[in-house]
C-alpha positions in Angstrom: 0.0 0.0 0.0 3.1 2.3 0.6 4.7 2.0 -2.8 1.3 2.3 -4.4 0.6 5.7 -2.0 4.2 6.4 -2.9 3.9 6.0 -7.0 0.3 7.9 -6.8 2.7 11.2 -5.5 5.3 10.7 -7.6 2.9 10.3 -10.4 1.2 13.6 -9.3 4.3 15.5 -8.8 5.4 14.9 -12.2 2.4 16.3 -13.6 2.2 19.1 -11.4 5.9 20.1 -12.5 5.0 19.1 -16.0 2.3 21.4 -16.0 3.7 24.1 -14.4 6.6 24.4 -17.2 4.3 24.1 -20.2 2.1 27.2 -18.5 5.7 28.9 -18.4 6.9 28.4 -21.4 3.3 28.7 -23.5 1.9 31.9 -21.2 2.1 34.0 -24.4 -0.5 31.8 -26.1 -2.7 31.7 -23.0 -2.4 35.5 -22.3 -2.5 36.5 -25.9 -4.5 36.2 -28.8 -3.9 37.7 -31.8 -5.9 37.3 -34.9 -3.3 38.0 -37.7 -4.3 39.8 -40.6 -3.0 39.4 -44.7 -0.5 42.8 -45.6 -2.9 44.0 -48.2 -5.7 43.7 -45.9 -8.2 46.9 -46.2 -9.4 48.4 -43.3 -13.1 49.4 -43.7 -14.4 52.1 -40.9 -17.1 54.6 -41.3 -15.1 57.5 -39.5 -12.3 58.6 -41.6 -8.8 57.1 -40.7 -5.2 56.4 -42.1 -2.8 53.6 -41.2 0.0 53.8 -39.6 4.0 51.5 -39.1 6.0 51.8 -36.8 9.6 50.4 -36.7 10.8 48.7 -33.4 14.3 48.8 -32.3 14.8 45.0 -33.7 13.0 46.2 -37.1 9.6 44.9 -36.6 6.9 46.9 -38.3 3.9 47.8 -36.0 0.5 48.5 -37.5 -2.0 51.1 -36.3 -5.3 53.2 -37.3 -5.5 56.9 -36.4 -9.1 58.0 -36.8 -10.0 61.9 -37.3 -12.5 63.6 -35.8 -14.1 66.8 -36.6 -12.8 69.9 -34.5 -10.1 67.9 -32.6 -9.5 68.6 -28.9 -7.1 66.1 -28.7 -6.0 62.3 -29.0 -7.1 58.9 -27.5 -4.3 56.9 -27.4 -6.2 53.3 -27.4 -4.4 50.1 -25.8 -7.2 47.3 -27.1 -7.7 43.6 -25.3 -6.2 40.6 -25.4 -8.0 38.8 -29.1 -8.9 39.9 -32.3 -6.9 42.9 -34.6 -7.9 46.0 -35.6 -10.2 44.7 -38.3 -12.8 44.1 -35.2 -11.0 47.0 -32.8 -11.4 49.8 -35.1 -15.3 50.1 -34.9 -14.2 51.3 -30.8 -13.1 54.6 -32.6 -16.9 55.7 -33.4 -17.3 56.4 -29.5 -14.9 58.9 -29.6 -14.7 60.7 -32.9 -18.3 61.6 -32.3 -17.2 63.4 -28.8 -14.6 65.1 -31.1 -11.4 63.2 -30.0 -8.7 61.7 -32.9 -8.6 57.9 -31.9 -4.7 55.7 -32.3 -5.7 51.9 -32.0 -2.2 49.8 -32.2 -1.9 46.4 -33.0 0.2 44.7 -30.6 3.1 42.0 -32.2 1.8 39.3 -33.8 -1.9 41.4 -34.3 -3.3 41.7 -37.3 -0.4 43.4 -39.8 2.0 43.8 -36.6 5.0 42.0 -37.1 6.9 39.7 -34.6 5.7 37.9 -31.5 5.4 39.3 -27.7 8.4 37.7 -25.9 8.2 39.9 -22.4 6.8 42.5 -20.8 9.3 45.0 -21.0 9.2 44.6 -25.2 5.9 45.4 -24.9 6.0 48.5 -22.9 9.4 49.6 -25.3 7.1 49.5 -28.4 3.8 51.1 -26.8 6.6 53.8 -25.6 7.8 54.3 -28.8 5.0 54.7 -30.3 3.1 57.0 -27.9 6.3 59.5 -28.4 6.4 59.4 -32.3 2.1 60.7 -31.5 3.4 63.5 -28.6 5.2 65.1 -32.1 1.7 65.6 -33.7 0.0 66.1 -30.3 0.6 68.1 -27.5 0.6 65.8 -24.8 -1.8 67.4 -22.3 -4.5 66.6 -25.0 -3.9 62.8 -25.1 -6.3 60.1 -22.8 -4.3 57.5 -22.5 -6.8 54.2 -22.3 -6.4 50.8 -21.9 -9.1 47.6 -22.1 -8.5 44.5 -20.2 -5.2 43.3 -20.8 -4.9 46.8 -22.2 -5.0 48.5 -18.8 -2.1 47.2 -17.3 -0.2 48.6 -20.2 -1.7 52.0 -20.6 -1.4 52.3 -16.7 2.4 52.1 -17.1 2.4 54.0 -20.1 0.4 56.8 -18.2 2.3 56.4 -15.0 5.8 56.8 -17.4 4.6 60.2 -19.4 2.1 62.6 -18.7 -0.8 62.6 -20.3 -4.3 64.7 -19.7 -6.1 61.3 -18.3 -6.2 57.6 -17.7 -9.2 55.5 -18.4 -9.1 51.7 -17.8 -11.6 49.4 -19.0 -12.4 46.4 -17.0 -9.3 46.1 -15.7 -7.5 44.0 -13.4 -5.5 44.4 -10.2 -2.4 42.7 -11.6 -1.9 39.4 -13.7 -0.8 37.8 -10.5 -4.0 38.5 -8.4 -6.1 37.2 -11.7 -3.4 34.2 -11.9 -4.7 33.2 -7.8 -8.1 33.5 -8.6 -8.2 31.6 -11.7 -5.6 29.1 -10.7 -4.9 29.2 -7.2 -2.8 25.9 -7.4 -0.3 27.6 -9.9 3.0 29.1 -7.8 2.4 32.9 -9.5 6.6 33.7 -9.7 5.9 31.2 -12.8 4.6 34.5 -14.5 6.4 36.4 -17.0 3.9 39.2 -17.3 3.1 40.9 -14.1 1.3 44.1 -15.5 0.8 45.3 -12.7 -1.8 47.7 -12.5 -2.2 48.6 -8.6 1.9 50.0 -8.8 1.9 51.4 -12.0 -1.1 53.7 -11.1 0.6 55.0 -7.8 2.7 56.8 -10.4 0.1 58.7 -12.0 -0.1 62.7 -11.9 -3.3 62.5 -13.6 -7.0 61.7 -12.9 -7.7 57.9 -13.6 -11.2 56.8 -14.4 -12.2 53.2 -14.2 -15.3 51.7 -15.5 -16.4 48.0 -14.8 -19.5 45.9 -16.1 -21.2 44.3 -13.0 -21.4 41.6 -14.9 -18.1 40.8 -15.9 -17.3 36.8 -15.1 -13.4 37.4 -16.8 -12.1 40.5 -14.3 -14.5 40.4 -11.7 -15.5 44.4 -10.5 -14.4 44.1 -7.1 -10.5 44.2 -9.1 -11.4 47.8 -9.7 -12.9 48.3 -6.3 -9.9 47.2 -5.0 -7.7 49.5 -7.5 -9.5 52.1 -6.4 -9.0 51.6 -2.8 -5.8 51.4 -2.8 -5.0 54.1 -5.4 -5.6 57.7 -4.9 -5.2 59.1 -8.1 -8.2 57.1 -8.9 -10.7 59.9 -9.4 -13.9 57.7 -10.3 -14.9 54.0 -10.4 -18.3 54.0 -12.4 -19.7 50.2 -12.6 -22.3 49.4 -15.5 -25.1 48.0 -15.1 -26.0 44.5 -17.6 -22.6 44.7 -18.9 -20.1 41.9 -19.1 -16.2 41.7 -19.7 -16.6 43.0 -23.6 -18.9 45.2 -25.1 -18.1 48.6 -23.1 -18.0 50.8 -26.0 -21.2 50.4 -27.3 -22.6 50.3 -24.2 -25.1 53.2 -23.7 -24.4 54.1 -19.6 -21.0 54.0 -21.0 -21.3 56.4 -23.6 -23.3 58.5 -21.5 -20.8 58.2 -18.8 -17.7 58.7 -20.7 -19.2 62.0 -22.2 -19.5 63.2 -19.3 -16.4 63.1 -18.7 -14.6 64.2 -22.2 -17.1 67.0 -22.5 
């Protein structure tokens, strides 16, 4: 009974160990999902827009959509979630150019006509980085809202808590990747994860009003991560929950819209 109690552990140690190095090694598919798109693709988008590249310091081209509004007051520099491109991304601009802002949607590596693949965190954040400074030479930066959906939020949090931009606004967003990583898998040690983005430190270096908006609904990032974001964070000027809403969808939601006019306007 001892060597079978003793071969059942062994058994399950394995496994454990197995599993916990092909979570390592394959986070980027698990965190990520980028839909890619052909190089002659044609972006379709009632709002008028141009594309934009951007070259990375190891020569990847990066692939974005400025939208134009009528009577500019500024720029919403927009950090999208973890799936799709900007084939399905782009239709988040309407919100926005209607309330008389520009809208920049990036493709992250590996999305749609971005080149590459995410490796780290820190890549990440160099080529958000880059590309936020080549927009502060066409705007002024005290006109840009920096915002950031889902997995978007950890990176526009660092983004806004490394420059200085008008405003943050995060979108369902999380208290870190760790936090999410105990509540999803509490059996997984969390040191096994390469991408912190770590929301509740980034945003203690903020000099600008956040706003945070959460579906009550939302079964992905629970609200009470941007309860606890805004607890802990004073910058945080307003957490505004919506009613009916789930993890996607926030854009078109109408509270939304009605909310974030509010505060645009």
């Amino acid at each position: 009974m001892q060597k079978i109690i003793f071969s059942f552990f062994k058994i399950a140690i394995i496994l454990y160990v197995l599993l916990c190095s092909v979570l390592y090694f394959f986070q980027e598919k698990i965190i990520f999902l980028p839909t890619k798109l052909n190089p002659n693709f044609q972006f379709k988008f009632n709002p008028s827009f141009e594309e934009r590249n951007f070259i990375t310091s190891d020569g990847k081209k990066l692939n974005g959509l400025l939208f134009k509004a009528e009577n500019s007051k500024g720029l919403i520099f927009y950090l999208h979630g973890n799936a799709g491109n900007l084939s399905s991304w782009g239709f988040a601009a309407e919100t926005y150019t209607r309330l008389h802002y520009d809208v920049f949607i990036l493709d992250y590596r590996g999305y749609g006509k971005s080149e590459g693949k995410i490796k780290n965190q820190q890549q990440l954040f160099d080529d958000v980085t880059l590309v936020y400074n080549t927009l502060k030479k066409e705007y002024v930066e005290n006109s840009i809202i920096i915002t950031g959906y889902s997995i978007g939020s950890g990176i526009a949090s660092y983004l806004a808590g490394t420059n200085h931009p008008n405003m943050l606004i995060l979108q369902a967003p999380y208290y870190n990747l760790s936090d999410m990583m105990r509540q999803k898998m509490p059996f997984i040690p969390t040191f096994i994860l390469k991408y912190k983005l770590e929301n509740n430190l980034y945003l203690q270096n903020c000099n600008c009003p956040v706003y945070l908006f959460h579906g009550k609904e939302d079964t992905i990032i629970p609200f009470q991560s941007s309860q606890k974001l805004q607890k802990e964070c004073k910058c945080v000027s307003q957490l505004i929950l919506l009613d009916n809403l789930g993890h996607n969808g926030m854009n078109e939601n109408s509270m939304y819209q009605s909310e974030i006019e509010k505060i645009l306007q």
